[in-house]
C-alpha positions as CSV (number, residue, x, y, z in Angstrom):
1,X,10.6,23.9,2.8
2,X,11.9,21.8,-0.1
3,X,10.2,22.3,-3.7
4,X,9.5,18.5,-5.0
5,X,7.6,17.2,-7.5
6,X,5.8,13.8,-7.7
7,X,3.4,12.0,-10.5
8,X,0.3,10.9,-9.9
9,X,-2.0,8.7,-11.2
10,X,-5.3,9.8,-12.6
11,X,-7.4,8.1,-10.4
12,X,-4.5,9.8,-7.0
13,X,-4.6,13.2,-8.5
14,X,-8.6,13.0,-8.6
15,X,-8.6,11.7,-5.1
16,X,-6.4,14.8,-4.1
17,X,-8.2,16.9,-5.8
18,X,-11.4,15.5,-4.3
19,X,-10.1,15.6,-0.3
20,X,-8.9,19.4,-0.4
21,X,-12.2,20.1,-1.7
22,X,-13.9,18.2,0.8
23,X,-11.4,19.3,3.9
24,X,-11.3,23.1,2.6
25,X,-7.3,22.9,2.7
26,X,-4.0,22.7,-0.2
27,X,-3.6,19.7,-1.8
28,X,0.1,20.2,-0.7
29,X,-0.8,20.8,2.7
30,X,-2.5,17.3,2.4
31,X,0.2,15.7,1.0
32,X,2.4,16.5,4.0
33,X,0.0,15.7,6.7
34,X,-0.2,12.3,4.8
35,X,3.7,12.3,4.4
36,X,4.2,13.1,8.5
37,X,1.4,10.3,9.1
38,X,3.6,8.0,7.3
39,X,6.7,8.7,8.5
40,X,5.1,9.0,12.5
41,X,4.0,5.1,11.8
42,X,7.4,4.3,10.5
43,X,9.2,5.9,13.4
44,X,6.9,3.5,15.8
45,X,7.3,0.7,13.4
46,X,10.9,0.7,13.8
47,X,10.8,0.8,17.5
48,X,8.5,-2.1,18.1
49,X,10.8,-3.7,15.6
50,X,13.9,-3.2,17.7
51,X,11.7,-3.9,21.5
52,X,10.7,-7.3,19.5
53,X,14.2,-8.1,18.7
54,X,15.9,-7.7,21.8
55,X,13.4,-8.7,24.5
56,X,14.6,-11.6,26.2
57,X,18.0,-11.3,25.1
58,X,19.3,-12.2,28.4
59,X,16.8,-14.7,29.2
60,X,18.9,-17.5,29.1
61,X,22.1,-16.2,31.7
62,X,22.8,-17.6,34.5
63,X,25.2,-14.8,35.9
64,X,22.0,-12.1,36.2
65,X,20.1,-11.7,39.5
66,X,16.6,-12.6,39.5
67,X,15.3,-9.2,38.7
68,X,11.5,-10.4,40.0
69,X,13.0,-11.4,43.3
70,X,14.7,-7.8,43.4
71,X,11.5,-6.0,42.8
72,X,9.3,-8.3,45.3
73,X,12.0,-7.1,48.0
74,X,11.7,-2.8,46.7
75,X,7.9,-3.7,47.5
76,X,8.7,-4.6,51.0
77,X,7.8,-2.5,53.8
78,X,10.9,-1.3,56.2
79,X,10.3,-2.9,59.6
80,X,10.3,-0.5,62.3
């Protein structure tokens, strides 16, 4: 682990000091938790970010098969 240090607010550092009370745990070991939580939403904030960019990107050729036609005929029994 890295040694950081970060200022707080009166009213933040109460609040901190008032949810490791509550939770039984560190105030640092709150502080990550709430870092990871942040940085899990980011991580999935940046990929919907990208999927919402680029769908439909090819949506407009003309030189791509019809992919729904493609999957209708993987659907299709063989004939025997």
């Amino acid at each position: 682990m890295v040694r950081t240090q970060i200022y707080l607010t009166e009213e933040e550092k109460a609040g901190l000091e008032s949810a490791a009370l509550a939770q039984g745990k560190r105030q640092s070991v709150i502080i990550r938790k709430a870092i990871d939580d942040l940085l899990a939403h980011q991580a999935t904030a940046n990929k919907t970010e990208i999927l919402n960019e680029i769908a439909g990107i090819w949506a407009d050729r003309k030189d791509v098969p019809n992919i729904r036609a493609m999957r209708a005929g993987w659907r299709r029994r063989p004939v025997r």
